[in-house]
C-alpha positions as CSV (number, residue, x, y, z in Angstrom):
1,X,12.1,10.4,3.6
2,X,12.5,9.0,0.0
3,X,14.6,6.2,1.2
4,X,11.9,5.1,4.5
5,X,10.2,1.9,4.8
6,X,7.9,1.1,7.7
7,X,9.2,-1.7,10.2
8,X,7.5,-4.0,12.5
9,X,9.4,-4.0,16.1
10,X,7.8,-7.6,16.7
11,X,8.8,-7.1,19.8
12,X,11.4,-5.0,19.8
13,X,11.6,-0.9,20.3
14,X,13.7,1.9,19.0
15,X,14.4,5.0,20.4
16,X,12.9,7.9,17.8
17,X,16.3,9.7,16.2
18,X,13.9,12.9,15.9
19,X,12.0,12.7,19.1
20,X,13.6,9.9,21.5
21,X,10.3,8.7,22.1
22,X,10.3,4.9,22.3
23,X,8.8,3.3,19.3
24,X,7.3,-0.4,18.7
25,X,7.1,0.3,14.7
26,X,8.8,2.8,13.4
27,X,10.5,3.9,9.8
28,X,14.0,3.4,8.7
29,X,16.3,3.8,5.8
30,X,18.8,1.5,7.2
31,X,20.7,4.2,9.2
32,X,17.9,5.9,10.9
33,X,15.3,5.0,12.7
34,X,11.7,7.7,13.3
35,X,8.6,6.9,15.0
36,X,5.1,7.2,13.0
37,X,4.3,10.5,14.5
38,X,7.4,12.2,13.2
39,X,8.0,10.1,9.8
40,X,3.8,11.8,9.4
41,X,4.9,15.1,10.0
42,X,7.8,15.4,8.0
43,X,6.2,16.7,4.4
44,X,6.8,14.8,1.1
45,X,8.2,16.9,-2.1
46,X,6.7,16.4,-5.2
47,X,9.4,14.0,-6.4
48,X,8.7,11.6,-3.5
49,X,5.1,11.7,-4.4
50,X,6.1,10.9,-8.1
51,X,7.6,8.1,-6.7
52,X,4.9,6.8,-4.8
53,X,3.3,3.0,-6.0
54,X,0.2,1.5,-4.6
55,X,2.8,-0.8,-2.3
56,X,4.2,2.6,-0.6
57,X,1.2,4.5,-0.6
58,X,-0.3,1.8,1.7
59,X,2.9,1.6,4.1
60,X,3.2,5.7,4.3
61,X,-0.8,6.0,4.5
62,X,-2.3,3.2,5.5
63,X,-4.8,3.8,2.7
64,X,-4.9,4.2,-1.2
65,X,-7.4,5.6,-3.6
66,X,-8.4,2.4,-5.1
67,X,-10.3,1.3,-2.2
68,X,-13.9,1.7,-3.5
69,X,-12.5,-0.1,-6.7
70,X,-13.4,3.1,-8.7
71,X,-10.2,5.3,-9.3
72,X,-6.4,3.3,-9.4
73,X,-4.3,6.1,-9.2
74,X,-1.3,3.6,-9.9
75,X,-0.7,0.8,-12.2
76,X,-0.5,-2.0,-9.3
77,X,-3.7,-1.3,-7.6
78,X,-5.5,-4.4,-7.2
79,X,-8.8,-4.5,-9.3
80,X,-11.1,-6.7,-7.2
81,X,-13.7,-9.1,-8.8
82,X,-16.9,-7.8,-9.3
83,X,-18.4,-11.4,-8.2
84,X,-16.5,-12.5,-5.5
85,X,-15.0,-9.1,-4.2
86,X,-12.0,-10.6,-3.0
87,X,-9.9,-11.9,-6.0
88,X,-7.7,-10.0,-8.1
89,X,-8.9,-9.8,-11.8
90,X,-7.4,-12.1,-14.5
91,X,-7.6,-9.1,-16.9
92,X,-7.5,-5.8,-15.5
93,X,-10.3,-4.8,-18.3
94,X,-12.4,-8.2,-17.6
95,X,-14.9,-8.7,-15.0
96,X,-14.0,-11.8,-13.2
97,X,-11.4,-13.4,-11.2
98,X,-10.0,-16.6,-12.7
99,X,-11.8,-18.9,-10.2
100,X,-15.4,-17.5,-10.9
101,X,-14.8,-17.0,-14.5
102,X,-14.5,-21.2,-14.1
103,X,-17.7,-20.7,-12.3
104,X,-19.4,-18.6,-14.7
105,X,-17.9,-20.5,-18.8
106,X,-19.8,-19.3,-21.4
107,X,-20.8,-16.4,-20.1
108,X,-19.0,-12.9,-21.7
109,X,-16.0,-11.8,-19.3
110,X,-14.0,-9.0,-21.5
């Protein structure tokens, strides 16, 4: 499972290698392809979980830790503006986005 990324049929379907259900997005690693339900209940080991990034979490999970912008269990979790909500942070430590830190000169953004 180390090896799967998630795939968008557009379109097109595969037939599960697990299951032979018919899939419109499924997971491959270039030589097989796996439907959602099965790539979900195959478990991870601890090494794959290691391996994990905020990028894979999100494919695998559809979800990551970081989305209350309180915990970033991994270094490329985006850390939202606390102004604007939406921007990533110019400085991970700092407080604003670049665009409202334009907004806001003068005022203290470490």
């Amino acid at each position: 499972m180390n090896n799967y990324k998630a795939v968008k049929g557009l379109g097109d379907t595969i037939t599960c290698d697990n299951c032979t259900d018919i899939a419109e997005d499924w997971f491959s690693d270039g030589t097989h392809a796996i439907c959602g339900d099965c790539y979900n209940e195959k478990p991870m080991s601890w090494s794959e979980v290691a391996e994990l990034t905020h990028v894979t979490q999100v494919e695998q999970f559809n979800w990551c830790g970081c989305e209350e912008q309180e915990y970033f269990p991994y270094a490329d979790c985006p850390r939202l503006c606390e102004i604007c909500e939406s921007n990533e942070k110019e400085n991970p430590e700092g407080k604003w986005c670049a665009s409202c830190k334009d907004d806001y000169k003068g005022s203290d953004n470490e």
